[in-house]
C-alpha positions in Angstrom: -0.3 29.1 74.6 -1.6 33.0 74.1 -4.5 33.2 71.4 -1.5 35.0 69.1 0.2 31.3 69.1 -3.2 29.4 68.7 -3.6 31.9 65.7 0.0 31.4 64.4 -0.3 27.9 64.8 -3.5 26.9 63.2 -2.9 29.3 60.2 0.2 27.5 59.9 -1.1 24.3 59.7 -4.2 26.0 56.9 -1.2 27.6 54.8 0.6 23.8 54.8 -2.4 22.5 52.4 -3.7 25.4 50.6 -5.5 23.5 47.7 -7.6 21.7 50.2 -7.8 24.8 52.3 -9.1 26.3 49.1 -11.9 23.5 47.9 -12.8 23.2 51.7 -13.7 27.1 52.1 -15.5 27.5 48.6 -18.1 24.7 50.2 -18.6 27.2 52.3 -17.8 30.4 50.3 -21.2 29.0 47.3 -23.5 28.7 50.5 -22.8 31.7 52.0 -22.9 33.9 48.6 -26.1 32.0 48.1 -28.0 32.6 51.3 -27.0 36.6 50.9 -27.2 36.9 47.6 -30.7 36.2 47.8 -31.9 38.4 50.5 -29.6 41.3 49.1 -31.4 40.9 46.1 -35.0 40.5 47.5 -34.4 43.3 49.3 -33.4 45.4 46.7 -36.5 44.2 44.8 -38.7 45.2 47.7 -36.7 48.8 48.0 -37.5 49.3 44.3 -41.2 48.4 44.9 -41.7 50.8 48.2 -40.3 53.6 46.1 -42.4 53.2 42.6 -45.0 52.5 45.5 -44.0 55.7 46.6 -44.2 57.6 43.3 -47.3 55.6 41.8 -49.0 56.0 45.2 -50.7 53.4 47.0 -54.0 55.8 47.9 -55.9 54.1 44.4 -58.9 52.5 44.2 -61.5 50.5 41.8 -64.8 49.8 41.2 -66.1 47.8 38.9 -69.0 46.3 38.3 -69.6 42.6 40.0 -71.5 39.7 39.1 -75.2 39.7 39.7 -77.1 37.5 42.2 -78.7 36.6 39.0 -76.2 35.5 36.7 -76.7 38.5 34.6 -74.5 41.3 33.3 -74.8 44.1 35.8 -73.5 47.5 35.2 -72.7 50.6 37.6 -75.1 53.4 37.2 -74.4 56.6 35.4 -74.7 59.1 38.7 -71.9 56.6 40.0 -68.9 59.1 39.2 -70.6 61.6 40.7 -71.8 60.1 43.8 -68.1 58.8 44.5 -66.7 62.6 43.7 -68.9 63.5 47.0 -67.3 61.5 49.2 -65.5 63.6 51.7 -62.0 62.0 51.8 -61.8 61.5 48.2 -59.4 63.7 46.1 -60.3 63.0 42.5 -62.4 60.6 40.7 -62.4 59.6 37.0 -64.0 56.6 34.6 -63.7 55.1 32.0 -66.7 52.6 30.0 -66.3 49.8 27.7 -67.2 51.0 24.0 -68.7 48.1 21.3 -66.2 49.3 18.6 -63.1 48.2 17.0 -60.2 49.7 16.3 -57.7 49.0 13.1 -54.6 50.5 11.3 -56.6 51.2 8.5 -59.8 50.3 6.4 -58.8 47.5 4.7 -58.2 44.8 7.4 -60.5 42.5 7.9 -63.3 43.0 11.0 -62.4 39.7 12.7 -58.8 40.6 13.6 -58.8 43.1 16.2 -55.7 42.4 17.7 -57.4 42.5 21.3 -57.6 46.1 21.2 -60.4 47.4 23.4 -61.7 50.5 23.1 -63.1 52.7 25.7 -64.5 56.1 26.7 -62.6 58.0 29.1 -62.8 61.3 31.2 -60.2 64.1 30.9 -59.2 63.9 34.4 -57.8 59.8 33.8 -54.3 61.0 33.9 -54.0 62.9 37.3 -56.1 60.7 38.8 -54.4 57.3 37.6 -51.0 58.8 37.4 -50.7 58.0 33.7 -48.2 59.6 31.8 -47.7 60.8 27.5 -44.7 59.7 26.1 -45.4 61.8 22.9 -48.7 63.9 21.7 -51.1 64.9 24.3 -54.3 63.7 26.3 -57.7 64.5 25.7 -59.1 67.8 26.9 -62.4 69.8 26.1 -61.1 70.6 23.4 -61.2 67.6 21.3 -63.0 65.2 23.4 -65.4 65.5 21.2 -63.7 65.1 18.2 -62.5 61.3 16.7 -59.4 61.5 18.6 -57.7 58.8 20.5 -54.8 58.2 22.7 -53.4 54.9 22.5 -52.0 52.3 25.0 -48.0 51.4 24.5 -49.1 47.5 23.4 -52.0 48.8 21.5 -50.0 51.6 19.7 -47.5 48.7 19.6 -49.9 46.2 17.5 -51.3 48.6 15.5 -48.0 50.1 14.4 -48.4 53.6 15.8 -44.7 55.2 17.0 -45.7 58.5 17.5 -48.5 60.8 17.4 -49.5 64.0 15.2 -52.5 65.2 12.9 -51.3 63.3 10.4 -51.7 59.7 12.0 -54.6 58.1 12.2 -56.4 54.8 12.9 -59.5 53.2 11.7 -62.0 52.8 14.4 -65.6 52.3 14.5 -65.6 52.6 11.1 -63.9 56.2 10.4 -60.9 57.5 10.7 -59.5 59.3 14.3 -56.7 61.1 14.9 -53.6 59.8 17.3 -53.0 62.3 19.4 -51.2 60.7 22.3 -49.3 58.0 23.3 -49.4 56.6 27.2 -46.5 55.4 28.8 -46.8 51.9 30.6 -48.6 52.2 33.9 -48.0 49.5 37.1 -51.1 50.5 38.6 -53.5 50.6 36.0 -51.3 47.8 33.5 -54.8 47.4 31.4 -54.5 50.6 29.7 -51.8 49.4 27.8 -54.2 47.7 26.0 -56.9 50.2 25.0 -57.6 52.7 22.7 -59.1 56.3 24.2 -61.8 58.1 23.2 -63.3 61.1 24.3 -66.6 60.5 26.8 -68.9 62.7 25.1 -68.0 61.4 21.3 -68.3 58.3 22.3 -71.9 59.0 23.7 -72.8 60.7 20.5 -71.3 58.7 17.9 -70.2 55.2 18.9 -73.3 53.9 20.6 -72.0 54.5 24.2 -74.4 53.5 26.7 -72.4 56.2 29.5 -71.9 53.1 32.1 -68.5 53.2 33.6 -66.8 50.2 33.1 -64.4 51.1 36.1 -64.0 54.3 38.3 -60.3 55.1 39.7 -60.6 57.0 42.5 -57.8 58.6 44.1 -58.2 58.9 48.3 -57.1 60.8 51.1 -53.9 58.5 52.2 -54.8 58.1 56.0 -58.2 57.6 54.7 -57.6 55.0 52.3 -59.3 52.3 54.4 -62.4 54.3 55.2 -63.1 55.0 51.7 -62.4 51.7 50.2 -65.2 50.2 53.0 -67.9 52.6 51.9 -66.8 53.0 48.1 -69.1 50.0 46.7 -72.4 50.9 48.5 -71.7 54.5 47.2 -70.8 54.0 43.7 -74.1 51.4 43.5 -76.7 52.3 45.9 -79.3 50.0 45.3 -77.1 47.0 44.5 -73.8 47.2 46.2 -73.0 43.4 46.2 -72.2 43.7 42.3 -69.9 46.7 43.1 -66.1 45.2 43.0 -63.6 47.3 45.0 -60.1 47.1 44.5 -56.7 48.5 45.3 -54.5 48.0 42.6 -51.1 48.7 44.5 -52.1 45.0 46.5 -51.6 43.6 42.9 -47.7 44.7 43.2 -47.9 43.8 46.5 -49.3 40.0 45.6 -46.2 40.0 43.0 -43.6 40.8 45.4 -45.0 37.8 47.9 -44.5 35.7 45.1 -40.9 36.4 44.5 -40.3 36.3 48.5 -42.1 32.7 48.3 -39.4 32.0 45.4 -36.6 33.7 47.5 -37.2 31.4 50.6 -37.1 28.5 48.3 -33.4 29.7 46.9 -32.4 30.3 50.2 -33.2 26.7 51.8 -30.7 25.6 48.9 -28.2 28.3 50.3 -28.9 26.5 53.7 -28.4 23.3 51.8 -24.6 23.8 49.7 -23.9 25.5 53.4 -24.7 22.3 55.1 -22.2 20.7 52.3 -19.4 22.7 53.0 -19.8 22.1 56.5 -19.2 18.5 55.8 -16.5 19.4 53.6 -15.1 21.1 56.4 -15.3 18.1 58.8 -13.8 15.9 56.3 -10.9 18.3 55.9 -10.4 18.5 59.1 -10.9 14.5 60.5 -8.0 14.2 57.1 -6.0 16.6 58.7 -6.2 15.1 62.1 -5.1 11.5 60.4 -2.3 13.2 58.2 -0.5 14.7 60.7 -0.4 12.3 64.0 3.6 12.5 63.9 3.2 16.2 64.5 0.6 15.6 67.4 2.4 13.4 69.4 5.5 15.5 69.0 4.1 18.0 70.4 2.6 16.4 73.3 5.7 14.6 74.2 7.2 18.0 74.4 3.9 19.3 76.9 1.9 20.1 74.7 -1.1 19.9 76.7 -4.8 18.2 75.1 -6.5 21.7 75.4 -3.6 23.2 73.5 -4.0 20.6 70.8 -7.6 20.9 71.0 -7.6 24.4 70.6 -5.4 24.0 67.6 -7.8 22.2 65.4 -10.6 24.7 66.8 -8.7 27.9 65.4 -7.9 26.2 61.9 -11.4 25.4 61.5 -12.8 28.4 62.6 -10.1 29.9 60.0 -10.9 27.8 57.6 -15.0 28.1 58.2 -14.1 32.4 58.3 -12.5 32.5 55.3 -15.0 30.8 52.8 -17.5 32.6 54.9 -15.7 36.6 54.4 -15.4 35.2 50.5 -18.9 34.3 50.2 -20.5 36.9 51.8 -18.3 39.1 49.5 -19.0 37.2 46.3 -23.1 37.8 47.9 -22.2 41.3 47.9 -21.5 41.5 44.3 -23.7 38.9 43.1 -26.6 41.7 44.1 -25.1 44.4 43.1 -24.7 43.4 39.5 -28.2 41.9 39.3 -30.1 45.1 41.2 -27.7 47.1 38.6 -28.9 45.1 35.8 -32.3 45.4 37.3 -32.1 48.9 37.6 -32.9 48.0 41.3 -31.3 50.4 44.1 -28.2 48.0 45.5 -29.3 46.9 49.1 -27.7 44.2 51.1 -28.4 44.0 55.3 -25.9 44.1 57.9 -27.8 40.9 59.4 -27.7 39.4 56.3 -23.8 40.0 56.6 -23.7 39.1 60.2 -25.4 36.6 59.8 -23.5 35.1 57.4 -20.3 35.3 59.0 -21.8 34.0 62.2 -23.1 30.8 60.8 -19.9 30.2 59.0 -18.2 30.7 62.3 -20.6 27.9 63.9 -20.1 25.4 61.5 -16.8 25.6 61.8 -17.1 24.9 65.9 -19.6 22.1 64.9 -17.1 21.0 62.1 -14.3 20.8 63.9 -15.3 19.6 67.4 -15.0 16.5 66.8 -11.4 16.4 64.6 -10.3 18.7 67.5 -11.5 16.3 70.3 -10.2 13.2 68.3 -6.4 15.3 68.4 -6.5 15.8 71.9 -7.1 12.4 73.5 -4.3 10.7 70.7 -1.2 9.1 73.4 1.4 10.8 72.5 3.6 7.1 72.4 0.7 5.9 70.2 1.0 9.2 67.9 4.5 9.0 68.0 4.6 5.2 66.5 2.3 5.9 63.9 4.8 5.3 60.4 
């Protein structure tokens, strides 16, 4: 027989039985759309990631202050923005320090509920170097840093019923009244200004009882650099005590995140590998059924020289046909399973060719493995004991 009539013949013997030809292949069709559905969609989640990655930039770094060999509170010194500004491959460096003040929609709520509002003193230069952006009003300048003006955070504008800025709206903090004149948008890098209420550095030094300690520096480096800077950025920013300087990255924060989902996407995936393994078996059983069912038609054709390859080869191709079509439907059901969840997402749509390879090629070994033994089990049936069979 030519590979045309070993196609011909195991499709016919597929299109004789097509509701079990159907439950058999979406076995294999729910494994399959599993296994690729998950790595098109973690893939798409780690394309979205490189480019905000991209756009955020992953040259940021931290300093904070650390704990103290003693237990106490330690603080970075004043000269620390400075110092960290001379560094030669860093490109801009701004601060902001924790202010003992609260912050309410007006004077007559109580002191104890703040909400969780922090508020904080910060340079004019936070936005270009943190990449922060306005989503109405504007950031503090020279011009009115020195004036009781404040941006807020989205969840702190959020709490304290703020929706836009302007002259006329205004907060009570630190008991009197400042003007909201911006609004930041939310920021992955630096997600804990959300939270916080701006001031302007030198108000904050002259009229809120700011002790001029940075609470954190953001510094933005050269990017080839960025490992040569972070190593050296903790001694620099506290000379005398550099063990309770903190240096951090905040792009490995995202990058933490997106381990987590892969550690959730390898777990989805060994149940892929698992309802894949169950249509396998589905597969067998169809096909040791099929072998039983149709031992008439067997030993006909042996009796007429059909020869055991032949017959074995039959059984082969309608597995492998069987195994290839829930494995073309499931990688296509994978297909669109990511595309409609990096859609909803707002993800960019990316799905592998080895993830579709792949696919196909295990689908097209489990239905070999499947249907060895059905095959091998058609081929050695007598045809005079096939024949008899009522």
């Amino acid at each position: 027989m030519s590979p045309a009539d070993v196609l011909r013949v195991g499709g016919y013997g597929l299109r004789a039985r097509p509701m079990r030809v159907f439950l058999s292949a979406l076995g294999i069709a729910i494994g399959i759309a599993a296994m690729v559905g998950v790595v098109g969609i973690s893939t798409s989640s780690t394309e979205d990631l490189d480019r905000r990655l991209s756009a955020l930039g992953t040259n940021l770094l931290s300093v904070t202050p650390g704990p103290s060999l003693s237990g106490d509170a330690s603080h970075l010194p004043s000269e620390s923005v400075e110092m960290v500004g001379n560094i030669p491959d860093v490109e801009s460096v701004t601060a902001l320090g924790k202010v003992d003040a609260k912050v309410y929609r007006n004077d007559h709520i109580p002191e104890a509920e703040t909400s969780g509002i922090a508020v904080y003193a910060a340079k004019t230069n936070l936005p270009d170097t943190t990449g922060a952006k306005l989503t109405d009003g504007r950031w503090l300048n020279a011009a009115n840093d020195r004036y009781p003006s404040v941006v807020l955070g989205p969840r702190a504008a959020e709490q304290l019923g703020v929706h836009r800025a302007g002259s006329d709206v205004q907060v009570w903090l630190g008991d009197r009244w400042f003007t909201v004149i911006g609004l930041l948008a939310p920021n992955e890098l630096t997600p804990e200004l959300d939270t916080q209420a701006l001031v302007g550095w030198p108000y904050a030094e002259e009229n809120l009882g700011f002790d001029g300690y940075p609470t954190v520096i953001h510094v933005r480096a050269v990017e080839e650099h960025v490992s040569e800077v972070q190593g050296i950025l903790g001694a620099t920013a506290n000379p005398e005590k550099p063990d309770e300087a903190a240096v951090s990255r905040p792009s490995d924060a995202l990058a933490a995140k997106e381990a987590t989902d892969d550690t959730l996407s390898g777990l989805l995936l060994g149940l892929g590998a698992v309802a894949l393994l169950v249509g396998g078996v589905g597969v067998a059983n169809t096909m040791v059924i099929s072998v039983l069912e149709r031992r008439s038609e067997i030993g006909l054709r042996r009796s007429l020289g059909a020869t055991r390859g032949q017959i074995r080869n039959q059984f082969l191709c309608e597995s492998q046909l069987l195994s290839a079509l829930g494995g073309v439907g499931g990688v296509t059901l994978g297909i669109a399973v990511t595309i409609g969840y990096a859609s909803y997402q707002g993800w960019p749509s990316v799905v592998p060719a080895w993830a579709m390879a792949g696919g196909i090629g295990s689908t097209l070994l489990i239905g070999a493995l499947a249907g060895f033994y059905p095959a091998v089990r058609a081929a050695r049936l007598p045809p005079t004991e096939a024949l008899a069979t009522p």
